[in-house]
C-alpha positions in Angstrom: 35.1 -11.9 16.4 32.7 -12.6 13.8 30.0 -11.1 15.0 32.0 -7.9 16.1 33.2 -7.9 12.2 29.5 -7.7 11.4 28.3 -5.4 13.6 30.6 -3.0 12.2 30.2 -3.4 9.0 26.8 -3.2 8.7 26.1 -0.4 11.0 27.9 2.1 9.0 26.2 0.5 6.1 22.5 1.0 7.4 23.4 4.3 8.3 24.6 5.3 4.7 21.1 3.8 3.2 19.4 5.8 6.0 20.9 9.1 4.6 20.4 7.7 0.9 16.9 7.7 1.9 17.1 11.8 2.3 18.6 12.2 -1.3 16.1 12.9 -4.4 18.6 10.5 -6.2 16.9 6.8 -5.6 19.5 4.7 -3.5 20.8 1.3 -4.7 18.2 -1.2 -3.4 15.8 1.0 -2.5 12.1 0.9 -4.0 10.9 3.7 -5.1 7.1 4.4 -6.2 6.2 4.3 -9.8 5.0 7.5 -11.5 1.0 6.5 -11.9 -2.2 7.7 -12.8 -5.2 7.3 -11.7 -7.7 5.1 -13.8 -11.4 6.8 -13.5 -13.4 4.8 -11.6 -16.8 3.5 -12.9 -19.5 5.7 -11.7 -21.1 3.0 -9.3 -17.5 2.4 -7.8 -16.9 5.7 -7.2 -19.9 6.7 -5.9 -19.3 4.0 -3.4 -15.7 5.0 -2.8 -17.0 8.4 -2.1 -19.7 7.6 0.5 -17.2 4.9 2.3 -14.4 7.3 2.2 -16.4 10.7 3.8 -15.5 10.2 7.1 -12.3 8.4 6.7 -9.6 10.6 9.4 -5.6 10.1 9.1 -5.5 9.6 5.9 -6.4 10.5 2.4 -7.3 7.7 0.0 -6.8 7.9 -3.6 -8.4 5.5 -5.8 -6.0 4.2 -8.2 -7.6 0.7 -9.8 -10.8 -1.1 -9.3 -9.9 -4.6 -8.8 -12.9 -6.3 -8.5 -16.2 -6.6 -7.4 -18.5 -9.0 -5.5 -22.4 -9.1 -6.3 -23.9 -9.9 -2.7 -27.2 -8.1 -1.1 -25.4 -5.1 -2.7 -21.8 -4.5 -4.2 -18.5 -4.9 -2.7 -15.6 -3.5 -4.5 -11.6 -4.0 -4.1 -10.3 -0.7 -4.9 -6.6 -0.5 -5.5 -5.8 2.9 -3.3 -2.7 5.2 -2.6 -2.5 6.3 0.9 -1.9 9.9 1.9 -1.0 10.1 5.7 -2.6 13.3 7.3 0.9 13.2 9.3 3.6 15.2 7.1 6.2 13.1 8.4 4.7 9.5 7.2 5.5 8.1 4.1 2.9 7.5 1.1 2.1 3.9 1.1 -0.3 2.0 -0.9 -3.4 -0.4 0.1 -6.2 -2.7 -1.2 -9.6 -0.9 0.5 -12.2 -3.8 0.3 -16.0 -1.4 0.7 -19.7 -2.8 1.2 -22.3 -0.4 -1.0 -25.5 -1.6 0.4 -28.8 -1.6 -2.4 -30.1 1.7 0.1 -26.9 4.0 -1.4 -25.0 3.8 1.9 -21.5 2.6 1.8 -18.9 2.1 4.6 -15.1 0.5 4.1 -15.2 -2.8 5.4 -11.5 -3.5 5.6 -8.3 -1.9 4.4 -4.8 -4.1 3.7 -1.9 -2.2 3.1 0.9 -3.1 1.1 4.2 -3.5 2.0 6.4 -2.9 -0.5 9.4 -3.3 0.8 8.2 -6.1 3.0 7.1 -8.5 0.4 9.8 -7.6 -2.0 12.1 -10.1 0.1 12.3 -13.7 -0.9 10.6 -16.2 1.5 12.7 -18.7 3.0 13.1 -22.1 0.7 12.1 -25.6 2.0 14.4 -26.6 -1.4 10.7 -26.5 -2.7 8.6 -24.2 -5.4 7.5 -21.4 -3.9 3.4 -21.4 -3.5 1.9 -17.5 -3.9 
């Protein structure tokens, strides 16, 4: 009985955050994005950004941060993106783009890591312990 209960209570109630989601009002419990602007890159980083970024298909990257960088044979830069899907239907999401510039100008992304807004927003489940990040 239960279970029936919760079936039907929260099926209507997905449903109504569903269509919330369709509303330019933003929905109780829903995340929104934060209005942002772009930080210039430095000239270096975006040089790099650029090269990596040329043949990059299904998606537009923006550079919003630099994060960091790494000094190896080369430069390796943690650039704070937001992602553009080519497909009108999929949502703008956000990622960390990790790119290699080598010390010949040639630059290539070496990995990308989106973020999950919604995802990570979630509490993780307590051993009765601190929580470790």
């Amino acid at each position: 009985m239960r279970k029936a209960l919760t079936k039907w209570i929260l099926l209507p109630l997905a449903l109504v955050l569903c269509l919330s989601c369709a509303l330019s009002e933003p929905a109780v419990g829903a995340w929104q994005a934060a209005a942002w602007e772009a930080q210039a890159l430095p000239e270096d980083a975006q040089a790099a950004f650029d090269k990596a970024t040329e043949a990059a298909d299904g998606a537009r990257y923006t550079p919003v941060a630099l994060l960091s960088t790494q000094l190896v044979a080369g430069m390796n830069y943690c650039i704070l993106c937001q992602v553009t899907p080519v497909d009108a239907d999929a949502a703008l999401t956000w990622a960390l783009v990790y790119i290699y510039a080598d010390l010949h100008g040639n630059a290539q992304i070496r990995n990308v890591y989106e973020l999950y807004i919604e995802r990570h927003a979630e509490p993780a489940a307590s051993s009765g312990e601190g929580m470790t990040v």
